[in-house]
N, CA, C and O of each residue as an XYZ file, in Angstrom:
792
protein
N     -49.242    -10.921     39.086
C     -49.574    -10.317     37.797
C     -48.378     -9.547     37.231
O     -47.973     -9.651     36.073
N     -47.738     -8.574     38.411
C     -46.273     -7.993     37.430
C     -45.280     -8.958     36.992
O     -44.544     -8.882     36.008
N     -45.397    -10.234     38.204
C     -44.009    -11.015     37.487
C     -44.122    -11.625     36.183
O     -43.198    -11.899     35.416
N     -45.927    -11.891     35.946
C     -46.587    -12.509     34.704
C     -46.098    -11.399     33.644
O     -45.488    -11.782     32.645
N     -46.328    -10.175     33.824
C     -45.812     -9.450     32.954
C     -44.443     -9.303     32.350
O     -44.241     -9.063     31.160
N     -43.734     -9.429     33.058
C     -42.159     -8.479     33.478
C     -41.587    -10.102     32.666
O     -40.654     -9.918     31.884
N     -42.090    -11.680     32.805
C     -41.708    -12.488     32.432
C     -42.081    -12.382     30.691
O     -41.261    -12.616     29.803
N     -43.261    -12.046     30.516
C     -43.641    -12.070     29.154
C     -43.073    -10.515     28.343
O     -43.508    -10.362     27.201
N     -42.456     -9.775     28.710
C     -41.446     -8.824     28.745
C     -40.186     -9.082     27.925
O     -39.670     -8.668     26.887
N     -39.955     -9.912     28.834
C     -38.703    -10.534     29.076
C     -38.712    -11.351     27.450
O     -38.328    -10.850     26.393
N     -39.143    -12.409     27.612
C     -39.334    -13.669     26.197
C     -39.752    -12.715     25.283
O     -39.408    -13.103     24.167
N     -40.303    -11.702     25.224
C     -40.895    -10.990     23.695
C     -39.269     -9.780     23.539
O     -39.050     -9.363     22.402
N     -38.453     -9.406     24.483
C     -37.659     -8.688     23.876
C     -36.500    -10.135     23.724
O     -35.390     -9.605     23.678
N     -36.342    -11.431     23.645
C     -35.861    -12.075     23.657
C     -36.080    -12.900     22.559
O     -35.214    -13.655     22.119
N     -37.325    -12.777     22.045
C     -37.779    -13.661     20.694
C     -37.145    -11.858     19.733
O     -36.206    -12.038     18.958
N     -37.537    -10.747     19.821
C     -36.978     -9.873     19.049
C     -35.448     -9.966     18.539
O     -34.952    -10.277     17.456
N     -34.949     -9.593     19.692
C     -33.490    -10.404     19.504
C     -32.400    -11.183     18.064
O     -31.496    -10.992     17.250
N     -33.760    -12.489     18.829
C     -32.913    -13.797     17.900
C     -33.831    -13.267     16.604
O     -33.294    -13.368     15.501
N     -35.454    -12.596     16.681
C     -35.320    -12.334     15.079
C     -34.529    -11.631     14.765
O     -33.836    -12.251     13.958
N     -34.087    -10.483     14.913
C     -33.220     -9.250     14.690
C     -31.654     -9.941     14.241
O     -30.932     -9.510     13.343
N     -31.344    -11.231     15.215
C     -29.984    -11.801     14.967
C     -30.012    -12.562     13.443
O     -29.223    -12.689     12.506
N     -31.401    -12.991     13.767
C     -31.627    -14.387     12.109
C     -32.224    -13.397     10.947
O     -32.570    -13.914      9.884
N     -32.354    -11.956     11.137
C     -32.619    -11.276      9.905
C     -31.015    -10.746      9.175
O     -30.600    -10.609      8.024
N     -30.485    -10.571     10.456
C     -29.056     -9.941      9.956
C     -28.237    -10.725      9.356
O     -27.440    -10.248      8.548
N     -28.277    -12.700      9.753
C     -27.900    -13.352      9.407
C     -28.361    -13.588      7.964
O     -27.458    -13.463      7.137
N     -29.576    -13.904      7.482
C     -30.218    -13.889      5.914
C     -29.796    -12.568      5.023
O     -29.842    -12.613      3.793
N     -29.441    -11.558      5.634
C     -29.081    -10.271      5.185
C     -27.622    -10.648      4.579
O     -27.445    -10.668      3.361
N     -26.581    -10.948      5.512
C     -25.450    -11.374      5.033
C     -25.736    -11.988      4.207
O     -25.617    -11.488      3.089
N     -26.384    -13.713      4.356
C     -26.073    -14.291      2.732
C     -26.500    -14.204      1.671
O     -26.190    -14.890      0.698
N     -27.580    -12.996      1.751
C     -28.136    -13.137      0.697
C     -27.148    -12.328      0.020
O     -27.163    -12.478     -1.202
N     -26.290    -11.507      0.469
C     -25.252    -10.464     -0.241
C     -24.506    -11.058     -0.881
O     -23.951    -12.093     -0.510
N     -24.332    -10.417     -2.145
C     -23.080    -11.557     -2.977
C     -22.193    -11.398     -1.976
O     -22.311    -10.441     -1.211
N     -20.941    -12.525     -1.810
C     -19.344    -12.623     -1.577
C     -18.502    -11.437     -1.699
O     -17.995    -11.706     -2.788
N     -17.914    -10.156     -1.315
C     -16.851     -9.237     -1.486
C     -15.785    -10.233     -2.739
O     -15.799    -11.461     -2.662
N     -15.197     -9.743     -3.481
C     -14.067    -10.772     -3.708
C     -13.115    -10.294     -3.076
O     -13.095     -9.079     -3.272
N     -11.980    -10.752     -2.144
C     -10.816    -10.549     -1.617
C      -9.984     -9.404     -2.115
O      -9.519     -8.564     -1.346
N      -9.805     -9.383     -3.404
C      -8.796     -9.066     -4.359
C      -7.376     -9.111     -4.277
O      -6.975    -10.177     -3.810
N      -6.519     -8.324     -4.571
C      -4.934     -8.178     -4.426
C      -4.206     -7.420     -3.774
O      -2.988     -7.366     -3.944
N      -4.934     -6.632     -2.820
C      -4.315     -5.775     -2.241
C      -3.785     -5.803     -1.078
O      -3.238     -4.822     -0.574
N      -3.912     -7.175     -0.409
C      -2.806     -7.896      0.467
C      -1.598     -8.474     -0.210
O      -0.452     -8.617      0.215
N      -2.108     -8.753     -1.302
C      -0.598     -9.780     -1.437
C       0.190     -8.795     -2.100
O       1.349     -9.211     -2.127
N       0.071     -7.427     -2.772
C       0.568     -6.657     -3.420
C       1.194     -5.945     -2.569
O       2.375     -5.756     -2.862
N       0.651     -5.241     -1.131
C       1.152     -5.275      0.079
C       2.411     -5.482      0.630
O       3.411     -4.787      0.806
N       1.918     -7.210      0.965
C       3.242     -7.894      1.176
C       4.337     -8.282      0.196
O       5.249     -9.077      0.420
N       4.149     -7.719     -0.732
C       5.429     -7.664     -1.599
C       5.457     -6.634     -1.496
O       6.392     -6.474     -0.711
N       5.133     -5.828     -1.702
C       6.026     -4.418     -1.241
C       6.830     -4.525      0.179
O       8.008     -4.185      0.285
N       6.188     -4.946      1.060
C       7.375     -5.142      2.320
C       7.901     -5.648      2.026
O       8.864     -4.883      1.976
N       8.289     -6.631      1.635
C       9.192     -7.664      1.186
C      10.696     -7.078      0.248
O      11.840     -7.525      0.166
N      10.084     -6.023     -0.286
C      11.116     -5.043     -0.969
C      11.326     -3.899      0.214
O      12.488     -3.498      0.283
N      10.653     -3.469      0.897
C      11.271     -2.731      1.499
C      12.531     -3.265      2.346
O      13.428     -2.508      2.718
N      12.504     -4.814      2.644
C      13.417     -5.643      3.331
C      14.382     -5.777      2.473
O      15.524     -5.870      2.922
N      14.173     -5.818      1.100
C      15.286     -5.992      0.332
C      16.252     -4.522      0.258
O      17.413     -4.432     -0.144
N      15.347     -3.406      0.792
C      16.302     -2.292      1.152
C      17.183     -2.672      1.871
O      18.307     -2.911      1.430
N      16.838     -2.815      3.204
C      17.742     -3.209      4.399
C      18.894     -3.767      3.701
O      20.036     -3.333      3.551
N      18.109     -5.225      3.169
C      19.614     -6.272      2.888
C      20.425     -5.939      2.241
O      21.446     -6.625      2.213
N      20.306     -4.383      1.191
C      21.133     -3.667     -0.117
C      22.061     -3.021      1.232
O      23.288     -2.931      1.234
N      21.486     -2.761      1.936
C      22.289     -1.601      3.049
C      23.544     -2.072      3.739
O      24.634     -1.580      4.032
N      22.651     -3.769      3.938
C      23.866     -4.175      5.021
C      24.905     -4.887      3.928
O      25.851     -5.284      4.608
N      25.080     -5.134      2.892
C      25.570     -5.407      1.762
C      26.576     -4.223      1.507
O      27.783     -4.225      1.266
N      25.797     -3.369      1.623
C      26.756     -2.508      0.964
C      28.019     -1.909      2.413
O      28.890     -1.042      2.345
N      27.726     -2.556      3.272
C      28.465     -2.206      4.522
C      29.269     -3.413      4.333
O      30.465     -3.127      4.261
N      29.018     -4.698      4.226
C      29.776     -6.099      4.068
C      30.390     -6.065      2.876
O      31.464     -6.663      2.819
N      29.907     -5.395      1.669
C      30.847     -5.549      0.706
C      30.409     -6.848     -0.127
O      31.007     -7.120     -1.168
N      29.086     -7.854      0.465
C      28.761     -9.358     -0.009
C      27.944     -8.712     -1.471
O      27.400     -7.636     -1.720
N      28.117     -9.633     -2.040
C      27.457     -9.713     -3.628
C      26.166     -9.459     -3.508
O      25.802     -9.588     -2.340
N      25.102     -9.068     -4.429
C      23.536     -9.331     -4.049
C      23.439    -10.792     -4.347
O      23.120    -11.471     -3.370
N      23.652    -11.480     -5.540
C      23.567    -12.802     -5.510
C      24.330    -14.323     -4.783
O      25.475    -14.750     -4.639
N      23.577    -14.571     -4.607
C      24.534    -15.890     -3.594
C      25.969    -16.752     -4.163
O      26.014    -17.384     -5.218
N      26.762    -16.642     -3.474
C      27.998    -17.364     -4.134
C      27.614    -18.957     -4.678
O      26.742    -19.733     -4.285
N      28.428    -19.063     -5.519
C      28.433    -20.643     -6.361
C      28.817    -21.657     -4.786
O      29.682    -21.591     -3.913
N      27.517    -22.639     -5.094
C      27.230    -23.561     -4.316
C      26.613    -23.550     -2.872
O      26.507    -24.469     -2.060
N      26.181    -22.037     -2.789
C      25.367    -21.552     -1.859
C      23.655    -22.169     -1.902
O      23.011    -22.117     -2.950
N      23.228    -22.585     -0.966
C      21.834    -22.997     -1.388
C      20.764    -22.365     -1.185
O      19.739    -22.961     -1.513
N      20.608    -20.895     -0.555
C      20.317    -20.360      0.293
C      18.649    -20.105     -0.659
O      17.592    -20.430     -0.119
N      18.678    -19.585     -1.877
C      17.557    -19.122     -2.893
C      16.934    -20.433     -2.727
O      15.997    -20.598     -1.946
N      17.600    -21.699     -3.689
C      16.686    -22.926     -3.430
C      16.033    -23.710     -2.433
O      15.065    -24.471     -2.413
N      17.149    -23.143     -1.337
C      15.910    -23.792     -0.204
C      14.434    -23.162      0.655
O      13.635    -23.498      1.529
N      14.775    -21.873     -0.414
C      14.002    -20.298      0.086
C      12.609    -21.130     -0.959
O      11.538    -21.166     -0.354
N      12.593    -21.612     -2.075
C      11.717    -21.983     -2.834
C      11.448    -23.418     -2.672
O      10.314    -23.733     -3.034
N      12.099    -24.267     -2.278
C      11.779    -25.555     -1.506
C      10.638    -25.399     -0.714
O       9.485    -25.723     -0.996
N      11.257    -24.635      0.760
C      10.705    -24.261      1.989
C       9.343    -24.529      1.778
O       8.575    -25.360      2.264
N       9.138    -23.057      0.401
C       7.651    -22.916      0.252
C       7.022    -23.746     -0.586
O       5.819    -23.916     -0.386
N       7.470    -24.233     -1.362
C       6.466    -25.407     -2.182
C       6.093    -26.046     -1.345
O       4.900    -25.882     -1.088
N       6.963    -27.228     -0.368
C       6.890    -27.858      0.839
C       5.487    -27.508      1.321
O       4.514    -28.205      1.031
N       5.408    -26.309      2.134
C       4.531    -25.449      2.836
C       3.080    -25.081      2.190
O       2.036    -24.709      2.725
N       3.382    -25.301      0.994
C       2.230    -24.756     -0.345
C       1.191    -26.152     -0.259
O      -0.036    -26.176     -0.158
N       2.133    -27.248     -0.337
C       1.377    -28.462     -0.667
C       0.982    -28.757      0.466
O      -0.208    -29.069      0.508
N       1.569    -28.780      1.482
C       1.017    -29.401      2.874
C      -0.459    -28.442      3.163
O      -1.298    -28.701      4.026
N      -0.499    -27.311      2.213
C      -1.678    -26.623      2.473
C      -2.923    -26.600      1.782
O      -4.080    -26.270      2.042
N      -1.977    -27.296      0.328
C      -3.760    -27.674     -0.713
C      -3.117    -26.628     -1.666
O      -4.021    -26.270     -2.421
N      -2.276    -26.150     -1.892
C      -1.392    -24.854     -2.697
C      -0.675    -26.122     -3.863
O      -0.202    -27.159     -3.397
N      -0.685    -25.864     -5.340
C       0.782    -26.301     -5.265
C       1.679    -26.158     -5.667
O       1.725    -25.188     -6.423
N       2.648    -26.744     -5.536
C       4.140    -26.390     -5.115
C       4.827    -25.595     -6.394
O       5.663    -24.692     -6.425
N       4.227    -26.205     -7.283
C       4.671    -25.223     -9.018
C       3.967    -23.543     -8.951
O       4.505    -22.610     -9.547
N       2.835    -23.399     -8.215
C       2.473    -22.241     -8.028
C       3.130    -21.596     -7.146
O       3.506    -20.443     -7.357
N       3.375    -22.245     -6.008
C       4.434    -21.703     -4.846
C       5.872    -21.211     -5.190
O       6.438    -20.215     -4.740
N       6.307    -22.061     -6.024
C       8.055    -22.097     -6.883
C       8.103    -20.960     -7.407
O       8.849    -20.019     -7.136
N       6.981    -21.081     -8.470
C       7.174    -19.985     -9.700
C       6.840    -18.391     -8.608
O       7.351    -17.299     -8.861
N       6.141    -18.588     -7.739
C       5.929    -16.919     -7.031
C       7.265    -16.768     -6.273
O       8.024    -15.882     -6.666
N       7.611    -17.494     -5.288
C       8.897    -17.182     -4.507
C      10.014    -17.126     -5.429
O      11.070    -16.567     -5.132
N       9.864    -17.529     -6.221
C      11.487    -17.387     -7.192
C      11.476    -15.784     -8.007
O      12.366    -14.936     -8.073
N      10.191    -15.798     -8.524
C       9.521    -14.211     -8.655
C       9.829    -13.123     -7.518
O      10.114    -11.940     -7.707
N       9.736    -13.630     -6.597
C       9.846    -12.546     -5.352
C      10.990    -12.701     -4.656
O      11.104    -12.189     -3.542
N      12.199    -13.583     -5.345
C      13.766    -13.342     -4.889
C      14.266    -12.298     -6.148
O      15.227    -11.552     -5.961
N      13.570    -12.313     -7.371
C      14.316    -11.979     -8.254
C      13.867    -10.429     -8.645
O      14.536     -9.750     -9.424
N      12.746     -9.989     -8.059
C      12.483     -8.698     -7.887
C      13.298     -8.138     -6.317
O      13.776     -7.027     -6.548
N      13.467     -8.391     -5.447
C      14.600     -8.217     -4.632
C      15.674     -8.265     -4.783
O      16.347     -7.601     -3.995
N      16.246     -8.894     -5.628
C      17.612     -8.763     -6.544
C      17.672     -7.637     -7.247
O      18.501     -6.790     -6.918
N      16.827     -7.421     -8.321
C      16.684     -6.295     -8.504
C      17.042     -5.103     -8.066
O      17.764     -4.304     -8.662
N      16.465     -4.951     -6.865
C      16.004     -3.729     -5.892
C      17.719     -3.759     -5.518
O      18.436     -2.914     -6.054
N      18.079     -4.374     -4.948
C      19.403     -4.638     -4.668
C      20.574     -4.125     -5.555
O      21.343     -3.185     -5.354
N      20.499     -4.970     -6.554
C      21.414     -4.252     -7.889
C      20.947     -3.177     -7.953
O      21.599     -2.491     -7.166
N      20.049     -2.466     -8.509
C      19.880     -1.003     -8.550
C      20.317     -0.050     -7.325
O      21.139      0.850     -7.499
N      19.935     -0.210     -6.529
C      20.394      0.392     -5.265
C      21.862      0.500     -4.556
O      22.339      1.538     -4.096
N      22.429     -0.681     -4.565
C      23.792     -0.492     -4.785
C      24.527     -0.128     -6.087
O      25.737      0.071     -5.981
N      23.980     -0.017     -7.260
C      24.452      0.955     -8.144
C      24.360      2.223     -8.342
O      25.036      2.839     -9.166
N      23.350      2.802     -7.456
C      23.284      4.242     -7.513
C      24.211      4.572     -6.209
O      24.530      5.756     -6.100
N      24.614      3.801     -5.350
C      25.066      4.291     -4.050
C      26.627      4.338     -4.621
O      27.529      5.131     -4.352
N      26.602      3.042     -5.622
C      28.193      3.464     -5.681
C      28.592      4.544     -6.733
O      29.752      4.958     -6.713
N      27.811      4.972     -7.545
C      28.076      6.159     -8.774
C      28.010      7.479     -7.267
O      29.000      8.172     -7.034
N      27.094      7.565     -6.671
C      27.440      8.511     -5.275
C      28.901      8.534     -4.735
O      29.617      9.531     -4.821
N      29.317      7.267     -4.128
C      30.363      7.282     -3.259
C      29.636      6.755     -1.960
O      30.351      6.281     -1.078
N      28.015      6.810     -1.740
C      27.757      6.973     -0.236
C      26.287      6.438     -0.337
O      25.536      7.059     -1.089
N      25.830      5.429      0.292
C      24.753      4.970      1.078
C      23.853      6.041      1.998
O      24.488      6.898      2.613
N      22.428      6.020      2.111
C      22.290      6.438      3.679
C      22.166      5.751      4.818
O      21.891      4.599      5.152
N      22.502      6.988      5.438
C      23.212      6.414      7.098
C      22.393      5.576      8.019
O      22.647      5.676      9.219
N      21.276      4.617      7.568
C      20.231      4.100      7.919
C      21.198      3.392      8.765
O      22.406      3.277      8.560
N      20.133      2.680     10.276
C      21.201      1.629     10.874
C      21.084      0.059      9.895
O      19.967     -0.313      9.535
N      21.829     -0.430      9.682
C      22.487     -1.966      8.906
C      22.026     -2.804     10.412
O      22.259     -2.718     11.618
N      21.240     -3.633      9.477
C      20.545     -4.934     10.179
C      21.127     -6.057      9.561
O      21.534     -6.320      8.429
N      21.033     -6.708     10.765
C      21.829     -7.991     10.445
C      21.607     -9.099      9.996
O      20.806     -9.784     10.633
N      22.252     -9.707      8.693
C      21.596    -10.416      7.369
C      20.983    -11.683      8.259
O      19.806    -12.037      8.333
N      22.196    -12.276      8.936
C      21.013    -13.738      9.299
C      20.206    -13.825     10.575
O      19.324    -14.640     10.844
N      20.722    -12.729     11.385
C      19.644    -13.001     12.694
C      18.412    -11.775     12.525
O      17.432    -11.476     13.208
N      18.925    -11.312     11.416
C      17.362    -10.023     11.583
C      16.404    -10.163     10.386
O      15.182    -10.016     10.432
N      17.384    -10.568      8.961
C      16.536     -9.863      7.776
C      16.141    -11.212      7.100
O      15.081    -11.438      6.516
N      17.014    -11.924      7.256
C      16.216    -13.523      6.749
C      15.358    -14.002      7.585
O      14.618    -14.820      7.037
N      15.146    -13.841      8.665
C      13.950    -14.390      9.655
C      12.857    -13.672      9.233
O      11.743    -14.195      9.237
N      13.041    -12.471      8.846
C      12.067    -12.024      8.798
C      11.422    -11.389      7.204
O      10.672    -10.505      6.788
N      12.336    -12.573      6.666
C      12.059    -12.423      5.317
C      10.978    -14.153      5.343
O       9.897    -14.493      4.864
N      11.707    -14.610      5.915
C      11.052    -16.099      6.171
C       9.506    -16.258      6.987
O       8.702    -17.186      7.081
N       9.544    -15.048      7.440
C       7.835    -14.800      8.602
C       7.276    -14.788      7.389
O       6.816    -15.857      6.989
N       7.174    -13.516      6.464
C       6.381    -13.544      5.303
C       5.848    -14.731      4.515
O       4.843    -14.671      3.807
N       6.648    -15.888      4.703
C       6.323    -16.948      3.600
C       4.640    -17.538      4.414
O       3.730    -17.966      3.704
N       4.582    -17.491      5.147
C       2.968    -17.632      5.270
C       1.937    -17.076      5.048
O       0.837    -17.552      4.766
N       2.404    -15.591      5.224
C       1.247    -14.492      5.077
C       1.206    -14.905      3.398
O       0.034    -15.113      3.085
N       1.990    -15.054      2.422
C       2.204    -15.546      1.273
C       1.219    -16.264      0.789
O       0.252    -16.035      0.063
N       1.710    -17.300      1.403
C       0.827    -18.237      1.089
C      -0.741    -18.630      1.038
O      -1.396    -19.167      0.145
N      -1.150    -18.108      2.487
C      -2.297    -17.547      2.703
C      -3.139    -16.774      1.689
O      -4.343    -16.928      1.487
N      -1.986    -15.582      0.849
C      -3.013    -14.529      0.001
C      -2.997    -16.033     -1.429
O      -4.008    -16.445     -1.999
N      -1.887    -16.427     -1.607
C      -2.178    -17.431     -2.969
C      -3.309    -18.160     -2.837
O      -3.989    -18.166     -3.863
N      -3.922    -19.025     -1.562
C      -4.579    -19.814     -1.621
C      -6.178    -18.805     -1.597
O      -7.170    -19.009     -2.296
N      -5.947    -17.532     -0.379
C      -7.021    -17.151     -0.665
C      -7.298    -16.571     -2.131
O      -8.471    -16.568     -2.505
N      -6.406    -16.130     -2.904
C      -7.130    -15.490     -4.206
C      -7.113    -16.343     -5.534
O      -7.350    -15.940     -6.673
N      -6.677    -17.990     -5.000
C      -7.100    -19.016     -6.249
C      -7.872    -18.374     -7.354
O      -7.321    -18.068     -8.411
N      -9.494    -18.107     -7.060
C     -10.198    -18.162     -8.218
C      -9.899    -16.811     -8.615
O     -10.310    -16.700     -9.770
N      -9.557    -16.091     -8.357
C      -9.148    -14.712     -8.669
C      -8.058    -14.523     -9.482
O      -8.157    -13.662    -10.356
N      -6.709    -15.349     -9.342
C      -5.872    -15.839    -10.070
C      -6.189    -16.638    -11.150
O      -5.504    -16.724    -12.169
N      -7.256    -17.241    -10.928
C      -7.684    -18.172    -12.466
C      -8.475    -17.364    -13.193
O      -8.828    -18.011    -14.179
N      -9.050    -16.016    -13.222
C      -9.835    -15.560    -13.801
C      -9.926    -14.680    -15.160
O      -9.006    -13.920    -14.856
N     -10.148    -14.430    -15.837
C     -10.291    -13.949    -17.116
C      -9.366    -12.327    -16.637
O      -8.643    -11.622    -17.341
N      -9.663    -12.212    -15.569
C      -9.506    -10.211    -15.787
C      -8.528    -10.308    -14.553
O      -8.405     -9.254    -13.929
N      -7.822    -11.378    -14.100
C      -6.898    -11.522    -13.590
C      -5.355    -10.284    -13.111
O      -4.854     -9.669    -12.170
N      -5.199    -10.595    -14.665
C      -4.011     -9.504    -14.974
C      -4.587     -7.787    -14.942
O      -3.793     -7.039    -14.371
N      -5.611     -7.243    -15.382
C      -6.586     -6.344    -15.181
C      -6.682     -6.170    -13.532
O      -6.574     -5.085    -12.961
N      -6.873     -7.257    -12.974
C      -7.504     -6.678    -11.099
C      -5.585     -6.616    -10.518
O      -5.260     -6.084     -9.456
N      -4.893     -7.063    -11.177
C      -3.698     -7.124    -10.340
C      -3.290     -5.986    -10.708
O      -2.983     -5.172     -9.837
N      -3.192     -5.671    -11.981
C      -2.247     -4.201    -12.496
C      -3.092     -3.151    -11.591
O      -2.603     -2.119    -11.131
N      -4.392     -3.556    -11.411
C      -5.168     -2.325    -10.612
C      -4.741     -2.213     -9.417
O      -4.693     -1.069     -8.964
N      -4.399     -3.106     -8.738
C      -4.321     -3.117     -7.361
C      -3.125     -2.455     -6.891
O      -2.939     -1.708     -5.930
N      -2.256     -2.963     -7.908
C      -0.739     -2.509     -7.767
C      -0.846     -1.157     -7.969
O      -0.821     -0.412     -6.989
N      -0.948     -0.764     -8.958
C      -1.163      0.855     -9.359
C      -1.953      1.782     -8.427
O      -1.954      3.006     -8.555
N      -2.673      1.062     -7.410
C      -3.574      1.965     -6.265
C      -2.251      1.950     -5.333
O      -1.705      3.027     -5.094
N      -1.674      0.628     -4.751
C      -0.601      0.670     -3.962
C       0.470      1.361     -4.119
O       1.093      1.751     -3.131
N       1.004      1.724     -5.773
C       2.699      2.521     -5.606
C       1.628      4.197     -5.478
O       2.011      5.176     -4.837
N       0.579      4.141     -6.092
C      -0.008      5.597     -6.009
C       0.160      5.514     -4.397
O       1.272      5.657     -3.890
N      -1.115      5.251     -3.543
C      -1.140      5.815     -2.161
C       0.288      5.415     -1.525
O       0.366      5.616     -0.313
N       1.134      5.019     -1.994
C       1.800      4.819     -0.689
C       3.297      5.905     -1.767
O       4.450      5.919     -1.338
N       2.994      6.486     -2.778
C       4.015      7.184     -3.627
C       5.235      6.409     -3.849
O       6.266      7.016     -3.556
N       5.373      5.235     -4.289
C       6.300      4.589     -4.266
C       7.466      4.827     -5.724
O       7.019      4.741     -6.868
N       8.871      5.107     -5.475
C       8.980      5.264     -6.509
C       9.457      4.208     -7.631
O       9.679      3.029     -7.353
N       9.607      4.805     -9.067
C       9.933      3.650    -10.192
C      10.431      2.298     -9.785
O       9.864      1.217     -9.947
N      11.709      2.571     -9.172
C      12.326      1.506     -8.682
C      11.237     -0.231     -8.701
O      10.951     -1.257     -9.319
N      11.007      0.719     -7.289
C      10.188     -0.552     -6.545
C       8.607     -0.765     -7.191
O       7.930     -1.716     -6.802
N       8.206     -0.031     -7.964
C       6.820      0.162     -8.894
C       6.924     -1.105     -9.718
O       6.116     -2.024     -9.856
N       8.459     -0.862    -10.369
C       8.950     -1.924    -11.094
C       9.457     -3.434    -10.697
O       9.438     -4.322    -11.549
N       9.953     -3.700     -9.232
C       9.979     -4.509     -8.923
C       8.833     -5.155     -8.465
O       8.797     -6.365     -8.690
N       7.654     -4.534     -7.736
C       6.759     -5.050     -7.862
C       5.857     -5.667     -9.032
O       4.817     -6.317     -8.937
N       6.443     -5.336     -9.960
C       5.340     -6.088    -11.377
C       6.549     -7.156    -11.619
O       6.203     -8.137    -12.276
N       7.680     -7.132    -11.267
C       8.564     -7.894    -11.211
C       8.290     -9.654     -9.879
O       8.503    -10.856    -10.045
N       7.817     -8.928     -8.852
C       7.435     -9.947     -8.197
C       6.469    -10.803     -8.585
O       6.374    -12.025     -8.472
N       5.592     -9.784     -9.177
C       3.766    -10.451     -9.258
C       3.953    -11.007    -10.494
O       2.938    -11.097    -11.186
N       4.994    -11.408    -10.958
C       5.002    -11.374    -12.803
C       4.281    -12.695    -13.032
O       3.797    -12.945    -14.136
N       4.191    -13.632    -11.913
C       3.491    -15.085    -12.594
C       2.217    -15.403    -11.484
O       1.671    -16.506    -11.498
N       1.847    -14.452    -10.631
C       0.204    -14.698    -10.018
C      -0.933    -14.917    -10.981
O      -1.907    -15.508    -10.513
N      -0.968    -14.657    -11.863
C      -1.820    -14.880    -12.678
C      -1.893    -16.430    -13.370
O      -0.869    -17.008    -13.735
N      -3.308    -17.047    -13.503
C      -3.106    -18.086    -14.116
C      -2.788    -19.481    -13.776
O      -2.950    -20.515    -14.424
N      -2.170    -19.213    -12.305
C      -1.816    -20.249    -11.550
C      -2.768    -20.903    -10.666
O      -2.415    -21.861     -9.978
């Protein structure tokens, strides 16, 4: 008689359970979708400029141009790479182009400005200088997935009426909490300048 019990015990906190599991489950879908929004990919462009610090630094220790010398391929194959990568993913490659070429040319930016205030100084800070091809292009090149990833995840978000509205928002929460100044405030609307629409 107890094992009769202790068994029917058993199956009734076990049928509770899976209801408790299949209520939580109907609970989720019945909830609208979160939308993603922009505050990853707004994110990772901001790192992406903070890297373009570095590369102003070690530049300004090498003395190399911010822009690539004539017949250098280094930008176009930076926007190749990712179209390539865009399409093999269901992305495409004109949406991929137009953002990475966006997000060399707000790093340029950051660059020119920064080595123009260092040289009206006389002096850089004494940050340690990382090294352009085994440290800061690799790891300018990791990013191109996380990239890609936020493009494909925020498609319909990018196609949407209030598009430009959820991005300026997102951005403007990001240079606020993280106090970012003009500079890079500006290069970031500089990066994001063609997410929209695409």
């Amino acid at each position: 008689m107890q094992m009769h019990v202790l068994t029917t015990s058993r199956r009734a906190a076990r049928m509770l359970a899976i209801g408790a599991a299949a209520f939580a489950c109907a609970s989720a879908l019945a909830q609208p979708a979160q939308p993603r929004g922009f505050s990853q990919l707004v994110a990772l462009s901001a790192a992406r400029l903070d890297l373009s610090r570095q590369v102003a630094l070690t530049k300004w220790g090498t003395g190399d141009p911010v822009a690539d010398p004539p017949g250098d391929p280094r930008e176009q194959e930076v926007v190749a790479a990712a179209s390539r990568e865009a399409v093999s993913r269901g992305l495409a490659g004109n949406v991929a182009a137009a953002f990475f070429s966006d997000q060399i040319e707000a790093s340029k930016l950051v660059q020119f400005a920064l080595l123009a205030r260092w040289q009206r100084t006389g002096h850089a800070p004494a940050d340690r200088r990382a090294d352009l091809r085994s440290e800061l292009r690799p790891a300018l090149d990791r990013l191109r997935p996380l990239f890609i990833d936020e493009l494909i995840a925020t498609r319909e978000l990018r196609e949407a009426a209030d598009c430009r509205q959820q991005l300026v928002g997102a951005t403007a929460v990001h240079v606020e909490t993280h106090r970012l100044p003009p500079l890079l405030a500006i290069a970031l609307d500089r990066g994001l300048a063609r997410v929209c629409g695409g």
